[in-house]
C-alpha positions in Angstrom: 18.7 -23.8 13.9 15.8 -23.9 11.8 12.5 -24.9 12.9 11.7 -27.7 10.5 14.2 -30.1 10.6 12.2 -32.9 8.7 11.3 -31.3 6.0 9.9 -34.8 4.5 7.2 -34.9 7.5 6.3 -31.6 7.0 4.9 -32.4 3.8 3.1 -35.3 4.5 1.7 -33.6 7.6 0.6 -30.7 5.4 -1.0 -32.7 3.2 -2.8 -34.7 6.1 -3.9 -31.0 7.3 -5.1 -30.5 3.9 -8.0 -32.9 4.0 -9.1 -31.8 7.2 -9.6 -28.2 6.0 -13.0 -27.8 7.6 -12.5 -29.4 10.8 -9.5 -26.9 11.4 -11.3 -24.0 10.1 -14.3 -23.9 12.3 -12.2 -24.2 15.4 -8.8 -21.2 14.7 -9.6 -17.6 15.6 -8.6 -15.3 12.8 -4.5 -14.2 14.4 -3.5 -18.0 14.3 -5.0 -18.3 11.2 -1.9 -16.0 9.8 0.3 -17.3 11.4 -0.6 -21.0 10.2 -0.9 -19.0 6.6 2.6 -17.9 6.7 4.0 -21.3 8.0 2.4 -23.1 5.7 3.4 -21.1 2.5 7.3 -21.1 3.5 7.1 -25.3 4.0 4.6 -25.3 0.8 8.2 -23.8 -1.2 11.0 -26.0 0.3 12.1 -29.0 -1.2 12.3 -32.2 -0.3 16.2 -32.9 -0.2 16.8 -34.9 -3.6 13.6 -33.8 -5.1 12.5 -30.7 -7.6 11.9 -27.9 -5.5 7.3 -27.6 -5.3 5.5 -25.8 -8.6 5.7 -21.9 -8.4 2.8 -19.9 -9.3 2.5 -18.9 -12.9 5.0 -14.9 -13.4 3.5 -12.2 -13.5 5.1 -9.8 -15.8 6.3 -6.6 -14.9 3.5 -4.1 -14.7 3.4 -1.9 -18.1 3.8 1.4 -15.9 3.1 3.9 -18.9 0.3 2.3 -19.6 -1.3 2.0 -16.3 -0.8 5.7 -15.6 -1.9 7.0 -19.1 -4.8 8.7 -18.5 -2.8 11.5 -17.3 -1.2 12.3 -20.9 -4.6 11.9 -22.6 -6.7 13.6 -20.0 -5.4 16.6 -18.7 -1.3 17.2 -19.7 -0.1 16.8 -23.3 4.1 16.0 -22.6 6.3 17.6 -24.8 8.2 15.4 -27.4 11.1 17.7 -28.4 13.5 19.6 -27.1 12.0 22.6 -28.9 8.7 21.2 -28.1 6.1 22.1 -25.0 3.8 20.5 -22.8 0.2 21.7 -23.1 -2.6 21.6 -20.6 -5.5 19.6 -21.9 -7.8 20.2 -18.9 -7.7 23.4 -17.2 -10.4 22.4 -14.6 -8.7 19.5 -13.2 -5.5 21.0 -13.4 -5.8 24.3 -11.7 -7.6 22.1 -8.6 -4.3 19.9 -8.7 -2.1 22.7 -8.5 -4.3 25.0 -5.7 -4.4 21.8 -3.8 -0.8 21.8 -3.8 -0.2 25.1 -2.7 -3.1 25.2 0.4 -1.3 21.7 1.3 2.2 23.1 1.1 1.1 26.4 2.9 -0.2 24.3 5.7 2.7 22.4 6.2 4.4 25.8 6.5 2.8 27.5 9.0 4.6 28.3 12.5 7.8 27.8 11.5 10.7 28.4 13.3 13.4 30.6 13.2 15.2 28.0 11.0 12.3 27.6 8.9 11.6 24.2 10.3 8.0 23.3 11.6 7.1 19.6 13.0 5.2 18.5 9.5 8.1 20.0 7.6 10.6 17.4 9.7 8.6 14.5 8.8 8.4 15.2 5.4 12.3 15.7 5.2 13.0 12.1 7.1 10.5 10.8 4.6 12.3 12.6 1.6 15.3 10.6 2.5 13.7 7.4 0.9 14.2 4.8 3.3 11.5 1.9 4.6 13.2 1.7 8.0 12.6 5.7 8.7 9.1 5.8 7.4 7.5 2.7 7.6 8.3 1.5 11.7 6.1 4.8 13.4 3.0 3.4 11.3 2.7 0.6 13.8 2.8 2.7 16.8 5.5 4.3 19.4 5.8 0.7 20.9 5.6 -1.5 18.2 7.1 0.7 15.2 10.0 0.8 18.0 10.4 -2.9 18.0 10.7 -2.9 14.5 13.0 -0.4 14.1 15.2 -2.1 16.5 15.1 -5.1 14.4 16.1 -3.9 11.5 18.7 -1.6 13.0 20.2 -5.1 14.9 20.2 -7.2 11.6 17.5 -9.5 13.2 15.0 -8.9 10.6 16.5 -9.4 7.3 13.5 -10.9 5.1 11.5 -7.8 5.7 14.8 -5.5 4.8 15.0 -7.4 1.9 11.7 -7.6 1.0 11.4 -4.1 1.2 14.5 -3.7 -1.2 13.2 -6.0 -4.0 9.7 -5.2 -3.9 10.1 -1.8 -6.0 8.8 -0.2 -9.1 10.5 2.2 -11.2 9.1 5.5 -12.3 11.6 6.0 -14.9 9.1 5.5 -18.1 6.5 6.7 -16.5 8.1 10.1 -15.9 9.7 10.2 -19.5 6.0 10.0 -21.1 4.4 12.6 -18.9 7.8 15.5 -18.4 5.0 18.0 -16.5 7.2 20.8 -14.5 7.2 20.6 -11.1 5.5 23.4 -8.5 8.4 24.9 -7.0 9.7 25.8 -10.8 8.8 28.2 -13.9 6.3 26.0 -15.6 5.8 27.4 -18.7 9.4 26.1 -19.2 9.4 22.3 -20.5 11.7 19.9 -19.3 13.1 20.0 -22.6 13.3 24.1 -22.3 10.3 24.7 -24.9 7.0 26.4 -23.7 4.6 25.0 -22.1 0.6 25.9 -23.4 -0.4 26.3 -19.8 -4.0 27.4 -21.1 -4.0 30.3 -18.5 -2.6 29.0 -15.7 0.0 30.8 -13.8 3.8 29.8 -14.5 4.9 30.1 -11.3 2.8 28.9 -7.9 3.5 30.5 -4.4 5.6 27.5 -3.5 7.0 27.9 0.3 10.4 25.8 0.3 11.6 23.9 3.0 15.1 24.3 4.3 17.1 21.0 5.4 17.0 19.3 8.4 20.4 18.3 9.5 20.9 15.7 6.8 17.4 15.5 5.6 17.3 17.4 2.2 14.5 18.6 -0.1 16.6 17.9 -3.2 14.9 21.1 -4.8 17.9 21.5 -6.9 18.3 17.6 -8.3 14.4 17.4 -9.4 14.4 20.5 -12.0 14.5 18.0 -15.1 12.4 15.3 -13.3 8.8 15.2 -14.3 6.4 15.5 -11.3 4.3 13.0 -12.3 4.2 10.3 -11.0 5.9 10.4 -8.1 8.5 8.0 -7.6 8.8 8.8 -3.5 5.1 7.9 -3.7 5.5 4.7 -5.7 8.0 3.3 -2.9 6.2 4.6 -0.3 3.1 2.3 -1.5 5.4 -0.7 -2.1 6.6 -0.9 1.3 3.3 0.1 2.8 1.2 -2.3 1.5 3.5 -4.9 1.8 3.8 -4.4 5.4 -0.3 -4.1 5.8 -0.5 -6.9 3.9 2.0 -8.9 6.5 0.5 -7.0 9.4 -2.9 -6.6 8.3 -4.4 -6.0 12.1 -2.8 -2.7 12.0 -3.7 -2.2 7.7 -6.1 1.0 8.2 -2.9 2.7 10.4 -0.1 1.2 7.8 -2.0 2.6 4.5 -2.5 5.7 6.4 1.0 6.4 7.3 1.5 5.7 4.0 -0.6 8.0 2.4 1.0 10.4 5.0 4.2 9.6 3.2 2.8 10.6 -0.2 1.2 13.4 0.9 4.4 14.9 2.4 5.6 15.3 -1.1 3.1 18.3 -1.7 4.2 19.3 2.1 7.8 20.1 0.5 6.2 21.5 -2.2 7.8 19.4 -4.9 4.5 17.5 -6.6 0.8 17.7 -7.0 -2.0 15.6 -5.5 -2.4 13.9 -8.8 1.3 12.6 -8.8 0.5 11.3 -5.6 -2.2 9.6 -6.9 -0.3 8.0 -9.7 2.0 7.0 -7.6 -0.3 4.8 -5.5 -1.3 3.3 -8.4 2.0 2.0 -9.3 3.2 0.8 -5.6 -0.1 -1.2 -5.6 0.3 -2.6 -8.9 4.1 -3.5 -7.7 2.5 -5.3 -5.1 0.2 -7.2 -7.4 3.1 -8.5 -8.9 5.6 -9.0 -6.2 3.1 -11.0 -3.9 2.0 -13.6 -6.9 5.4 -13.6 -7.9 7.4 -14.4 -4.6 4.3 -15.5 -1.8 5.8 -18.1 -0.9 9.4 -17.9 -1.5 9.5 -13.8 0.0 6.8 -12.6 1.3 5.4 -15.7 3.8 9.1 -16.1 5.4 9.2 -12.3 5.5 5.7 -11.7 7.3 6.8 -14.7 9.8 10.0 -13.0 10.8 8.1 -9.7 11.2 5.1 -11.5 13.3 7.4 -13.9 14.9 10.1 -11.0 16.2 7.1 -8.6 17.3 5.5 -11.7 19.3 8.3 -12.3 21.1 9.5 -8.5 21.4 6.0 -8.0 23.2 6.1 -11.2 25.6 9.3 -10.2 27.1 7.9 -7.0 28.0 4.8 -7.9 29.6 2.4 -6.6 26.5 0.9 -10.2 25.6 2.0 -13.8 24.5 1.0 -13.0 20.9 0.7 -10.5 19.1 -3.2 -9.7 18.8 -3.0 -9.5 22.1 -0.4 -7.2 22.4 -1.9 -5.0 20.1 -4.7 -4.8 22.2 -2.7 -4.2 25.3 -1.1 -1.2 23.7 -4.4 -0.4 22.6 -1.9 0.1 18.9 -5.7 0.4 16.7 -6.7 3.2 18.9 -4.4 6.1 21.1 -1.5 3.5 21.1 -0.8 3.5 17.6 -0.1 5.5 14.9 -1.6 8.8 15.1 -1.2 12.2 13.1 -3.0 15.9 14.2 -1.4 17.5 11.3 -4.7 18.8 8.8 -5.1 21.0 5.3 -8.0 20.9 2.7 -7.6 16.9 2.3 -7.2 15.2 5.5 -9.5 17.7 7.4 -9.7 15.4 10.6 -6.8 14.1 12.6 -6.0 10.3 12.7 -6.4 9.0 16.2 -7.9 5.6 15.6 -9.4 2.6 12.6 -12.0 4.9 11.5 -10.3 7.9 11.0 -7.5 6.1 9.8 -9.5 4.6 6.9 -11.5 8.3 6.4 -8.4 10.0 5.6 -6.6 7.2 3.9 -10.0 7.5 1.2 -9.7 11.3 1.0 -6.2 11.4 -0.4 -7.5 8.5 -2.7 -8.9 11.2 -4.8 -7.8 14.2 -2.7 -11.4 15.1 -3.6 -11.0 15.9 -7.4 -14.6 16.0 -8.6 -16.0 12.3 -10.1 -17.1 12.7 -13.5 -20.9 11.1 -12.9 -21.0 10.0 -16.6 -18.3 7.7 -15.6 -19.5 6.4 -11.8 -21.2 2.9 -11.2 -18.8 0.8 -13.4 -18.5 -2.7 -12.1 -14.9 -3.4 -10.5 -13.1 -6.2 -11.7 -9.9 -6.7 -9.8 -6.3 -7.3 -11.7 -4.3 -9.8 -11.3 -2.4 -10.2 -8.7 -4.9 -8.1 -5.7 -5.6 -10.7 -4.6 -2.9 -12.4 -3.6 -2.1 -9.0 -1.4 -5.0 -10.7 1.0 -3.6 -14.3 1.3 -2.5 -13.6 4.8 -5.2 -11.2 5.8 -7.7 -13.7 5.1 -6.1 -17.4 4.5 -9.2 -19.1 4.6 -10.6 -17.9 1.5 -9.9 -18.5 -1.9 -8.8 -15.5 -5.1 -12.2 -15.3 -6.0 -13.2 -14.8 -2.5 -10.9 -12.7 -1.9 -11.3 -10.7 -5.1 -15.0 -10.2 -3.6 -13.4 -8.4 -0.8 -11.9 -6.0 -3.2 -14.8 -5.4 -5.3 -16.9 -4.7 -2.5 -14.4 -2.4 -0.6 -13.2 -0.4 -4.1 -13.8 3.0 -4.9 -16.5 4.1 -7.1 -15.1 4.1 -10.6 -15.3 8.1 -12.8 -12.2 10.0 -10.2 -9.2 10.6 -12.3 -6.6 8.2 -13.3 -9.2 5.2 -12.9 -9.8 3.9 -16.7 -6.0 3.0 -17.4 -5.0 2.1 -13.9 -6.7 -1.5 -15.2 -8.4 -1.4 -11.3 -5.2 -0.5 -9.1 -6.6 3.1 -8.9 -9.6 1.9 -7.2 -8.1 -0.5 -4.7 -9.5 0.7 -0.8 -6.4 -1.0 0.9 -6.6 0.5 4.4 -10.6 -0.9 4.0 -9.8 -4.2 1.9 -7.2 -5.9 4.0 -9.2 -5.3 7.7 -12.6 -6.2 7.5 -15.4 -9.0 9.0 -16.5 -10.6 6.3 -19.5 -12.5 5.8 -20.1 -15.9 3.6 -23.0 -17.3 2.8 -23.8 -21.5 3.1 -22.2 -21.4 -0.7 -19.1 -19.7 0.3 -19.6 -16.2 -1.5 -19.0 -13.4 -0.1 -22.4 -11.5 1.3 -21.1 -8.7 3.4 -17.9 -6.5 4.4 -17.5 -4.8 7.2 -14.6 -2.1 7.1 -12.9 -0.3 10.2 -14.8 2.9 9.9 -17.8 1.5 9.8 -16.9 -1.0 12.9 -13.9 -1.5 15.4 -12.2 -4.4 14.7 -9.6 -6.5 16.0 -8.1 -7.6 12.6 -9.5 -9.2 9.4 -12.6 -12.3 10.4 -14.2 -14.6 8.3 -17.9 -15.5 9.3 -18.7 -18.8 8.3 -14.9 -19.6 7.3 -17.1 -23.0 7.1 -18.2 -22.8 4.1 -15.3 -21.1 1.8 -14.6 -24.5 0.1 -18.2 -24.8 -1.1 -19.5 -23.3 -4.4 -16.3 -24.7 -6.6 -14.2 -21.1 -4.7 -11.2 -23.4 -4.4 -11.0 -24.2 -8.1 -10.4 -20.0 -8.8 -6.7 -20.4 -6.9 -5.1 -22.4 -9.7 -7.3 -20.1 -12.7 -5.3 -17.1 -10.9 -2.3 -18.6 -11.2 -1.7 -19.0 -7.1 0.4 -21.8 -6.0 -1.3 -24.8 -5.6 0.4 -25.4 -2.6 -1.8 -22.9 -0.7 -1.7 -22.0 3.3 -4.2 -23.6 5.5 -6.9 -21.5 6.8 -8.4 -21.8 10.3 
């Protein structure tokens, strides 16, 4: 039975709450805010029976991917355009970082294997290998929680999210074509097109360790030998589901993005891509996002993040964990020892994740997997692309894409790391920072401070003075980004 019978009162009631913005947002606390946020947006979308259906945001197009991850072709690999032709390495600094990096992390994951060859990290990276949202993404809300939602999907009973999760992807088919760099585990002074590769000195071969299988978990070593490294497309989808589902479940976002940079990094675990095709592949699963969100908000994502919230509310009141679901979170204590937690270290992620702050830590080390920042290049102002925004319509409902593009501006990384000129700002997005924060407003509505969950614990994303978002002309910046006018409530 659906919960909104009269679709026709809806309306008008949502246009009554409308004009009472301020009275309702001084009195919600920052949970019911999302929840109002994703209510609102699925009744802002349905129509009226015998009406048009409501405006839709202005498309986004799809994100040019070879363009966005060019700087890798003029920077540091040269791809080879012939079959007789080779690659060439146009950086040797940079490159011989990426591939050393590859091999300590690929040695780590290695060590104290088994008699079948088989150590814990090894496992996980297999499972994620197998390219499926309802293996990798559940654990990153916890053993309790990440339960629940595997459940879910494994019963049928959460659908939108399945779906979501099936639509929102990006493919890496272009990319890969325009960059054809070998990957670790093979000769690499072999081309994809069998020329030579100019490898400026570097070694053709790398002291790869490879993985055997894991009951039916594969490394596909033997179907990725004409499949450029870079970017990688496990990476990519790993990012599109991840931030999707820290942008739905944004309370948990520094333990989501962390997983999911987990996820990437498990790649160089098997020993089948570099830190920099990580990186470029977080740059297109953002991007993907970008688009996805201002696309489908309200006809995909809202519906999908209330099924999600909705089903873990009620998964945690019959059990005695809480009658919503911040509060169940904080009686599974799921942003500290209760949630998503990982011991396993190398050169990168040097700590272990047991909680916000080191969840957020780690998340920014594999950002840039600490590649050196070219300080010619540093201090450039962030402007955020189109479509970021939107990613935070749920963390923060009360605030408008200006606002909101603050948030992002003030939690980005500092421009001059690689890949950052022609990511057009994905490459810079702090996720695991940007959609958990306290932010501050000032009596004119723009944003004065961010406070990020390494720096402070938090119980989800705030909004101090949520008062005074609609002053300044901030509401005018939804409809110059395109967002439909239609927009959620705040609190």
């Amino acid at each position: 039975m659906t919960p909104f019978p009269n679709l026709s009162a809806v309306v008008v009631s949502a246009l009554a709450r409308a004009r009472t913005r301020l009275r309702l947002r001084a009195r919600a606390v920052a949970t019911a805010a999302i929840t109002a946020a994703i209510t609102a947006a699925v009744l802002a979308v349905a129509p009226i029976p015998g009406t048009l259906p409501h405006a839709r945001a202005d498309q986004l197009p799809n994100p040019d991917w070879v363009a966005l991850l060019a700087d890798y072709e003029k920077d540091y690999w040269k791809a080879p355009t012939s079959a007789q032709d080779g690659g060439k390495v146009l950086d040797k600094t940079v490159m011989q970082r990426d591939e050393d990096l590859a091999v300590a992390i690929n040695h780590k994951g290695a060590e104290g294997a088994d008699a079948e060859g088989l150590t814990p990290q090894r496992k996980r990276a297999l499972v994620d290998s197998d390219l499926l949202p309802r293996e990798t993404m559940p654990d990153a809300l916890g053993p309790v929680l990440g339960r629940y939602m595997s459940e879910g999907i494994n019963e049928h009973k959460l659908g939108r999210v399945v779906d979501l999760f099936r639509f929102n992807v990006a493919s890496t088919y272009l990319s890969k074509r325009a960059a054809m760099h070998p990957r670790p585990y093979l000769d690499r002074s072999v081309s994809t097109y069998n020329g030579v590769n100019d490898l400026a000195g570097l070694p053709a071969t790398l002291d790869i360790k490879e993985s055997p299988s894991w009951g039916d978990h594969i490394p596909g070593y033997s179907t990725l030998q004409k499949n450029s490294s870079y970017p990688s497309g496990h990476t990519t989808m790993a990012y599109s589901w991840g931030v999707a589902l820290a942008g739905m479940i944004p309370e948990l976002a520094p333990q989501i993005m962390a997983r999911t940079s987990e996820a990437g990094n498990n790649r160089i675990v098997l020993g089948v891509h570099y830190p920099l095709d990580i990186m470029g592949g977080r740059i297109g699963g953002s991007a993907q996002n970008g688009q996805y969100w201002h696309n489908e908000f309200g006809t995909s994502v809202a519906p999908a993040a209330r099924q999600l919230r909705d089903y873990l509310t009620a998964r945690c009141k019959a059990d005695g964990h809480g009658a919503t679901l911040k509060a169940c979170i904080a009686d599974l204590k799921a942003t500290g020892e209760g949630g998503y937690t990982n011991g396993f270290l190398d050169p990168v992620a040097d700590e272990p994740v047991t909680d916000q702050a080191s969840a957020v830590r780690v998340y920014v080390k594999r950002m840039t997997y600490g590649f050196a920042q070219d300080k010619t290049e540093q201090g450039r102002p962030f402007t955020a692309p189109r479509g970021a925004a939107d990613v935070l319509r749920l963390a923060y409902p009360q605030l408008h894409a200006d606002q909101r593009n603050a948030i992002l501006a003030k939690t980005a990384l500092d421009s001059g790391y690689p890949l950052w000129k022609s990511s057009d700002g994905w490459q810079r997005i702090d996720w695991a920072k940007a959609l958990c924060a306290r932010v501050t407003l000032d009596t004119n509505g723009d944003v004065v401070k961010v406070e990020t969950a390494d720096e402070t614990r938090l119980d989800g994303p705030t909004v101090v003075n949520a008062q005074y978002a609609d002053r300044g002309g901030h509401p005018a910046s939804d409809a110059a980004a395109g967002e439909n006018g239609a927009a959620p409530d705040g609190p």
